[in-house]
C-alpha positions in Angstrom: 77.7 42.5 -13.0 76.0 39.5 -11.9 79.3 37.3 -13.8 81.5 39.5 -11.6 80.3 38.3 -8.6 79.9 35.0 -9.3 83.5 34.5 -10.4 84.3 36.1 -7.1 82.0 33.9 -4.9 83.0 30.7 -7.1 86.4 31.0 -6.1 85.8 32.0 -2.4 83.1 28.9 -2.0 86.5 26.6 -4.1 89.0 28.3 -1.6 87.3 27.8 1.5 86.3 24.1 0.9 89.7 23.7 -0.5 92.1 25.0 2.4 91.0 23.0 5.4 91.5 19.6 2.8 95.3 20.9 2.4 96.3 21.6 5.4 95.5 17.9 6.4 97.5 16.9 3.8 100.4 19.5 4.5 100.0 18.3 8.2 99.9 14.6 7.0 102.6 14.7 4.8 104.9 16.5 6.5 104.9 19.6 3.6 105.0 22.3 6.4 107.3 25.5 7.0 109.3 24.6 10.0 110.5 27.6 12.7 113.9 29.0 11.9 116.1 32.1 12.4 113.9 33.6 9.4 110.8 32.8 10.5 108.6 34.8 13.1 105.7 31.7 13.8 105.2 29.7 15.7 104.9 25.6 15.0 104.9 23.5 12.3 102.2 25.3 9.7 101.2 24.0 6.3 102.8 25.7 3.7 100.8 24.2 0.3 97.9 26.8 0.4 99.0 28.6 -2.7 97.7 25.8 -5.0 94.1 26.4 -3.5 94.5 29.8 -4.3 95.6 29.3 -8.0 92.7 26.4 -8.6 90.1 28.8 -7.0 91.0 31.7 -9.1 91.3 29.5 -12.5 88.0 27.5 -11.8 85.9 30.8 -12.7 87.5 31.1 -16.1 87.1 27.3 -17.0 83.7 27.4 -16.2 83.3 30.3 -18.5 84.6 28.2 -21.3 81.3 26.5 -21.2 78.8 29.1 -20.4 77.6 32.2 -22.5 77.8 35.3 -20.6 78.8 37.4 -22.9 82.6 38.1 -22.1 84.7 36.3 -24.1 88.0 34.7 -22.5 88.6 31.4 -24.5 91.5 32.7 -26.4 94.7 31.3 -27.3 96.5 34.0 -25.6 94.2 34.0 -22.3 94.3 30.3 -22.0 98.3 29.9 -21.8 98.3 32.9 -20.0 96.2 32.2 -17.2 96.2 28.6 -17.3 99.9 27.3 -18.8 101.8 30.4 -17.4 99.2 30.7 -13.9 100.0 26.8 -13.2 103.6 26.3 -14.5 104.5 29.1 -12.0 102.4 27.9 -9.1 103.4 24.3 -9.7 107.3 25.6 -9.7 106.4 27.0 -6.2 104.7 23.9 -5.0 107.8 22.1 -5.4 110.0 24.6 -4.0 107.4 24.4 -1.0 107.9 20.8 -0.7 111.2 19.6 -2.0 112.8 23.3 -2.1 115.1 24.7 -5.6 117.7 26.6 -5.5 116.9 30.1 -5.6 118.8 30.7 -9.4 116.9 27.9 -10.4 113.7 29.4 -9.4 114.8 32.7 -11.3 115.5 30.6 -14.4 111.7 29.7 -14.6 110.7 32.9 -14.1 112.2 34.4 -16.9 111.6 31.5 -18.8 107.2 31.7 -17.8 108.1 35.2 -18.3 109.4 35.3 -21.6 106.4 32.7 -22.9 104.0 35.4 -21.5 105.3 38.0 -24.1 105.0 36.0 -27.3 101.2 35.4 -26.0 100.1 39.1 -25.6 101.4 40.4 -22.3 103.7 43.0 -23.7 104.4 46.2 -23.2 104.9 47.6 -26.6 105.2 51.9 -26.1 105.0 53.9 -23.3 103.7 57.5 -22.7 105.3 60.1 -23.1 105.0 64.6 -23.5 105.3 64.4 -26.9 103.5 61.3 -28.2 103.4 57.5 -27.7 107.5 56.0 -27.6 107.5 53.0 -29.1 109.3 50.3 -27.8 109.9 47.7 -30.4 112.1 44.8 -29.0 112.7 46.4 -25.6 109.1 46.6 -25.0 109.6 42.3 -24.6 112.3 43.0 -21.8 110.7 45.8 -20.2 107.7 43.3 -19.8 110.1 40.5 -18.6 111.5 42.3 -16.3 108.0 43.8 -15.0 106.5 40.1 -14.5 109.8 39.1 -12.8 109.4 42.1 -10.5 106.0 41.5 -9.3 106.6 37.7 -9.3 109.0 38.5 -6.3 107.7 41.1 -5.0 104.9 39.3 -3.7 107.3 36.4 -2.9 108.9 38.5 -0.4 106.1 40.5 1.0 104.6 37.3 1.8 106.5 37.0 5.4 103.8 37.3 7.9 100.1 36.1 8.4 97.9 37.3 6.3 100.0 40.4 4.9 100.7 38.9 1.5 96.7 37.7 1.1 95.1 41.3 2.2 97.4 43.0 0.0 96.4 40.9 -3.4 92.4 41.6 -2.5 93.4 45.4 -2.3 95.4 45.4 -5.6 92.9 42.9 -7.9 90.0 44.9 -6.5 91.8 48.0 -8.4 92.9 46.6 -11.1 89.3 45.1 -11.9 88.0 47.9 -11.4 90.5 49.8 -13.9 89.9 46.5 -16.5 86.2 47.8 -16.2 86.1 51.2 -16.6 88.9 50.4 -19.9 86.8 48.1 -21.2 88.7 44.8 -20.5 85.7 42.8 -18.9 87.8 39.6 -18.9 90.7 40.8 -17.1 88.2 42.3 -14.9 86.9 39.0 -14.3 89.7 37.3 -13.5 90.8 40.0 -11.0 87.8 39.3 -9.1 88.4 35.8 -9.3 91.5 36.4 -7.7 90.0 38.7 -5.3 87.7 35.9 -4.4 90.1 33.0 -3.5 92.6 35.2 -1.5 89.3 36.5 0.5 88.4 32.7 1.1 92.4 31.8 2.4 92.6 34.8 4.3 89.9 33.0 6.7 92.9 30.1 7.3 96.1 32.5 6.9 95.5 35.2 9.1 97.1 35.9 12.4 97.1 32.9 13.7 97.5 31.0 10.9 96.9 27.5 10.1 98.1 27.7 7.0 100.7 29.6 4.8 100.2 30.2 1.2 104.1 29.2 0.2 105.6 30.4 -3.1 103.2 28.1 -4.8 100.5 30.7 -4.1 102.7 34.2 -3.8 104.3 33.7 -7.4 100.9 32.7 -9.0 99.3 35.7 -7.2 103.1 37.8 -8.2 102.2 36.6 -12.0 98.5 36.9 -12.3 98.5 40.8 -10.8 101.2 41.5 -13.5 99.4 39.9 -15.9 96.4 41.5 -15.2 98.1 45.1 -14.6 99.4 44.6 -18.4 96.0 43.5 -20.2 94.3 46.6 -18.3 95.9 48.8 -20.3 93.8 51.5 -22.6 96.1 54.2 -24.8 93.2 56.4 -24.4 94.1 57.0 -20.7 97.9 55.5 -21.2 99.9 57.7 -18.4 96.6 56.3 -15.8 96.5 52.9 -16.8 100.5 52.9 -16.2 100.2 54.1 -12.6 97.3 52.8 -11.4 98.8 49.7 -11.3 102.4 50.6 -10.2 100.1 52.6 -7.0 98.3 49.4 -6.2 101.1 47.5 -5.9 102.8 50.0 -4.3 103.7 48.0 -1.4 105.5 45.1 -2.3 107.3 47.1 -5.3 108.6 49.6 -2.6 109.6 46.4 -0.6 111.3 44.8 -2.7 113.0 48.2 -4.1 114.6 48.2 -1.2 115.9 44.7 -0.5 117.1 44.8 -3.8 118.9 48.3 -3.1 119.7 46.8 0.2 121.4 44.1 -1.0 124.0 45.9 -3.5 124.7 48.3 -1.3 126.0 45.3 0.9 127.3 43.9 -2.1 125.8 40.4 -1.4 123.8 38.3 -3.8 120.4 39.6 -4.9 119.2 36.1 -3.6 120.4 36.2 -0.6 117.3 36.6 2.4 117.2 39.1 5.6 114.6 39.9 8.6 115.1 43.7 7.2 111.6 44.2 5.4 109.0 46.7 6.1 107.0 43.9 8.5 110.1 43.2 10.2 111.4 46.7 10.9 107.5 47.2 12.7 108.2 43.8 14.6 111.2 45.8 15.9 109.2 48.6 17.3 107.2 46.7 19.3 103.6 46.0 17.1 102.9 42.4 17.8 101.6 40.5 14.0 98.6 41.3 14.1 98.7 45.1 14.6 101.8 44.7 11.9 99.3 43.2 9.4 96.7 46.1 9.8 99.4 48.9 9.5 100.6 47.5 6.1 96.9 47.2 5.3 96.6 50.4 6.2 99.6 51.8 4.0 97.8 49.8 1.1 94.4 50.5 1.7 95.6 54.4 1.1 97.5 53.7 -2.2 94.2 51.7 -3.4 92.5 55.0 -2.5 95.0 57.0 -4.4 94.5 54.6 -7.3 91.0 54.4 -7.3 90.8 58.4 -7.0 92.8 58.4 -10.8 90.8 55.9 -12.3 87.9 58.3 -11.5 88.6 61.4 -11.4 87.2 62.1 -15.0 84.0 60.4 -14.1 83.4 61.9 -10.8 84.0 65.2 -11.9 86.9 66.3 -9.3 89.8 68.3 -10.0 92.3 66.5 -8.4 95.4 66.4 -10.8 97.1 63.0 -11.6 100.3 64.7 -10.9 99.0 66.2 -7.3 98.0 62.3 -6.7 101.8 60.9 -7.6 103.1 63.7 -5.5 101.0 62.7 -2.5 102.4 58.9 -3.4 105.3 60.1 -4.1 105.5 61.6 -0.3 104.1 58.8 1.4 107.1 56.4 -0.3 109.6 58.4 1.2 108.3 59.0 4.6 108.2 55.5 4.6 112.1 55.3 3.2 113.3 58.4 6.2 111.6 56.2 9.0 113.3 52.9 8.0 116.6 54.9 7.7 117.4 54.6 3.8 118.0 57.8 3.8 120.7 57.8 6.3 121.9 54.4 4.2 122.4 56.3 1.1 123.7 59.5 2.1 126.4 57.7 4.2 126.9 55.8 1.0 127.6 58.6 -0.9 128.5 61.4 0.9 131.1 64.1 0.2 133.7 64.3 2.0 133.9 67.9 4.0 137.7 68.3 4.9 137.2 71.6 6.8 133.4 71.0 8.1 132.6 71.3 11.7 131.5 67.5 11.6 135.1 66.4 10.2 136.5 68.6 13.4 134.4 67.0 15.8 134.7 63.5 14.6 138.3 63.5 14.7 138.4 65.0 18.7 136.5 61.9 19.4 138.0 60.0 17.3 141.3 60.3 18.9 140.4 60.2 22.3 138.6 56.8 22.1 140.5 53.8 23.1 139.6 50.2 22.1 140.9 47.1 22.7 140.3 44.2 20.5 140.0 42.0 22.7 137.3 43.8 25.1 133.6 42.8 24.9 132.9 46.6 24.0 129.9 45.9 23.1 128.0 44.5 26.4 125.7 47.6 26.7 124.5 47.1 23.1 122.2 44.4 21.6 125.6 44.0 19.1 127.3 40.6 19.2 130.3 41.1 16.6 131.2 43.2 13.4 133.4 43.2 10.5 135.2 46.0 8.9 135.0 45.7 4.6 136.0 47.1 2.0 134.7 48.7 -0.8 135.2 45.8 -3.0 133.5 43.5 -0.3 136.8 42.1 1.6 136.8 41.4 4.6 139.8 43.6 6.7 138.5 43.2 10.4 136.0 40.7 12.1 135.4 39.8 16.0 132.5 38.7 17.7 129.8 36.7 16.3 128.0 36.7 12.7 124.3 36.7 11.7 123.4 35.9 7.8 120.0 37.8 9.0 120.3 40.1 11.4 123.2 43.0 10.2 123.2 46.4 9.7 125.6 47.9 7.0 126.8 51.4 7.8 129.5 53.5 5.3 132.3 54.8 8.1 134.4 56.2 5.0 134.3 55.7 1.3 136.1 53.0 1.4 135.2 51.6 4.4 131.8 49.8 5.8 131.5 48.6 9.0 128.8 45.6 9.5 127.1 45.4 12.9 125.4 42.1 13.7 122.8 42.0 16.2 121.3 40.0 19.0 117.7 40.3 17.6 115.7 41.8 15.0 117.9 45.3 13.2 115.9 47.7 15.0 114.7 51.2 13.9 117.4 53.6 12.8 116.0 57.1 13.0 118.6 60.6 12.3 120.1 60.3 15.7 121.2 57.1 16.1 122.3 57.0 13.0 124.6 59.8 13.9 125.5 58.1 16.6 126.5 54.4 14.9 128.0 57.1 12.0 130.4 58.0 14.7 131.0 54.4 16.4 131.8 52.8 12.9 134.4 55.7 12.3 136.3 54.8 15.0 136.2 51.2 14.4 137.3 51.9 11.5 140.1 54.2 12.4 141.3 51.9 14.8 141.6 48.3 13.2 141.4 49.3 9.6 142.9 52.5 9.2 143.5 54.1 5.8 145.4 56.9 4.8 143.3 59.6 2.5 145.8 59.1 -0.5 145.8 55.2 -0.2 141.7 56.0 -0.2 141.9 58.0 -3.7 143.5 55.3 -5.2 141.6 52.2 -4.2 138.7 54.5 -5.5 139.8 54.8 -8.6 140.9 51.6 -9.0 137.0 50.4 -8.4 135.9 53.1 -11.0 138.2 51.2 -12.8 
C-alpha cells in the first residue's frame, strides 16, 4: 500500500512543479491553442501540458527500476509498453500540438504504436463466452488494435473543455487500479495510480479557467495508458468482469466517441472530420456555463465508476447485485443519454419505414401542399438557421442556399433518399421528440419543393446504392 501512494504522490509533487514551468514555455514560445470556430475559451492558453502528464506518470515506474519494493515491473514487455509506446504516442502529440499533422497521419502512428503494443503483451487473446473461453487466435491482435485505437481517440475527443478530459482519467485509473489489485496485477495497479496522480496534480492548472490545456500530447498518452492498463488487468478467473469493468469506466468517452463516429457516417463525411456536436457541447447549448458542464459529466462518470466498482466487489462484499442487473442499469443510463441528445430521432429518421396509408403520411402531405416557398426568401429569419442543402443518399449535393458551417449542422433524413442539412447560427442545439417532429416536417417540404423525387425514381436509386 505504502508503494501505491507514493507512485501516486510522486507523480502529483512531478506534475505540479512541472505545469507552471510549461506554461511559461508554451506562453514564451508561442505553442498555445489559439480561439477558433471550434474552440469555446477564451485567450491564447498553453497547450503542451500533456508531456507533464506523461513524465509525471512514467517517473514512478523508473524509479521503481532501482528500488526493491517487491512489485516487479522491469520487464521487456512493461518497459516498451509504458515507456517506448507511452512516449512515442505523447511525443507524436507534442508535435501535432506545436507544428500540427495531418489527422491520417496521426492515425498511421496509432496503429503503427498500436500494432508494436500487441507483439509486447497487450493482446487480447479469447474472450468469454456461455459455453467456454473463444479463442481468438490472429483476430485477438486486431480486436486489440482496434481497442487501443479506440480509447486513443476517445480521450482525444472528450478532451474539449477544461478540465473534463483530466477528471475523467482520475475516475477511470482509480478503477482500473483498483480492478489490477483485487486480480492480482500489482504493477498495473501501480501505474494506474501513477496516472491518477499526475492528472490530479494538472487538474490544479486545467480546470475551469484554465491556464493550461493538456493537448493531444497528453490525451493520447492518457487514451493509450488506460487501454493499456484496462488489457493487463485482465484475470480469466473473473473474465466477463474484468471485460466490463473497464468498458463501464470508460464509459464516457467510448459513448462519445460512438456517436461522432456514428454521427459522421450517417452524414457520410470523413471519420476525421471535427464538429461542436459532443456531449459537452450539446450541455453548452442548454445553457450550463463550463463549469457546471464539467461537473455534470463528472457526474455521469462518477456513477459508471460506481457501477464498476460495485462488480469488482460484489463477490467480496457479499451483495447480490447481479452483473447483468448492473449492465442493465448501464445499459439504461447510455440510452437516456442517446433519447436526450436526439440519436434516437437521428436513426429512426434514418431508417424508417415508409407508411403509405398511415395517418402521419396523410397529414404530412396536407401540409405539404399547402406550403409555399420561394427560393429566394430569407425563410428562415425566425430561426437561428442560416442556409441548408438538400443531399442525396450518395452524399451529392441537389439544393444549397444560404450560408455553410463545417461545425455547426444538423443532418435530418426527410425521405430515404433525401437529407436535408441545416446549418446554424450557433451551437446545434437540443433536439428533443417534438422538435424533431417539427424539423421532420420542415425538411419534407424542402425537400418536396426544390428536390422532388418521384417514389419509383426513389426505389431505383435505392437499389442502385445496395448495389
Amino acid at each position: 500500500m505504502t508503494t501505491y501512494l507514493t507512485s501516486f504522490i510522486i507523480s502529483f509533487i512531478f506534475v505540479c512543479i512541472a505545469t507552471p514551468i510549461l506554461i511559461k514555455i508554451g506562453l514564451k514560445f508561442g505553442f498555445v491553442d489559439q480561439v477558433n470556430q471550434r474552440k469555446i475559451h477564451r485567450g491564447a492558453i498553453p497547450r503542451i501540458g500533456g508531456i507533464g502528464i506523461s513524465l509525471g506518470t512514467l517517473l514512478p515506474i523508473f524509479l521503481l527500476f532501482y528500488v526493491h519494493s517487491g512489485i516487479e515491473i522491469r520487464t521487456n514487455n512493461s518497459i516498451f509498453l509504458f515507456f517506448a509506446g507511452g512516449l512515442g504516442i505523447s511525443l507524436v502529440g507534442l508535435f501535432d500540438d506545436i507544428r500540427g499533422i495531418n489527422a491520417k497521419v496521426k492515425f498511421l502512428f496509432q496503429i503503427a504504436i498500436a500494432v508494436m503494443a500487441t507483439l509486447h503483451g497487450a493482446l487480447i487473446t479469447s474472450l468469454p463466452m456461455p459455453w467456454g473461453r473463444l479463442e481468438l487466435g490472429f483476430f485477438g491482435y486486431i480486436l486489440t488494435v482496434f481497442w487501443i485505437i479506440g480509447i486513443i481517440n476517445a480521450f482525444n475527443l472528450i478532451d474539449g473543455m477544461d478540465g473534463l478530459s483530466s477528471g475523467i482519467t482520475l475516475f477511470s485509473s482509480l478503477t482500473i487500479a483498483m480492478l489490477a489489485i483485487v486480480n492480482g496485477y500489482l504493477p498495473t495497479a501501480l501505474v494506474a495510480l501513477a496516472l491518477a496522480g499526475a492528472v490530479t496534480g494538472f487538474l490544479i492548472y486545467n480546470f475551469n479557467p484554465a491556464k493550461i490545456f493538456m493537448g493531444d500530447s497528453g490525451s493520447m498518452f492518457i487514451g493509450y495508458i488506460l487501454a493499456i492498463l484496462s488489457l493487463r488487468s485482465q484475470s480469466k478467473a473473473h473474465a466477463v468482469v474484468s471485460i466490463l469493468v473497464p468498458i463501464i469506466a470508460m464509459g464516457l468517452p467510448i459513448l462519445d466517441t460512438t456517436l461522432a463516429f456514428m454521427r459522421r457516417l450517417l452524414r457520410h463525411q470523413s471519420i476525421f472530420s471535427a464538429d461542436k456536436q459532443h456531449i459537452h457541447h450539446f450541455l453548452l447549448s442548454l445553457g450550463f456555463n463550463q463549469r457546471k458542464t464539467v461537473l455534470i459529466m463528472y457526474s455521469i462518470s462518477i456513477l459508471f465508476t460506481i457501477l464498476s466498482m460495485l462488480m469488482i466487489f460484489k463477490k467480496s462484499l457479499d451483495t447480490n447485485i447481479d452483473t447483468f442487473l448492473i449492465v442493465i442499469v448501464f445499459a439504461i443510463i447510455v440510452f437516456v443519454i442517446i433519447k436526450k441528445l436526439g440519436y434516437v430521432e437521428m436513426i429512426y429518421g434514418k431508417f424508417r419505414v415508409k407508411k403509405e396509408n398511415s395517418l402521419e403520411k396523410h397529414l404530412e402531405n396536407f401540409f405539404i401542399d399547402r406550403i409555399s416557398l420561394d427560393p429566394n426568401e430569407n425563410f428562415f429569419s425566425e430561426l437561428p438557421i442560416k442556409g441548408f442543402d438538400i443531399l442525396d443518399i450518395k452524399g451529392n449535393n441537389l439544393f444549397s442556399t444560404g450560408e455553410k458551417d463545417k461545425i455547426n449542422f444538423f443532418d435530418i433524413s426527410a425521405r430515404r433518399s433525401r437529407i436535408v442539412r441545416l446549418y446554424w447560427t450557433e451551437n446545434v442545439p437540443i433536439i428533443g421528440s417534438r422538435e424533431s417532429a417539427m424539423l421532420i416536417l420542415m425538411s419534407k417540404t424542402l425537400v418536396a419543393k426544390f428536390a422532388p423525387i418521384s417514389d419509383e425514381d426513389e426505389i431505383k436509386l435505392l437499389a442502385e446504392v445496395k448495389e
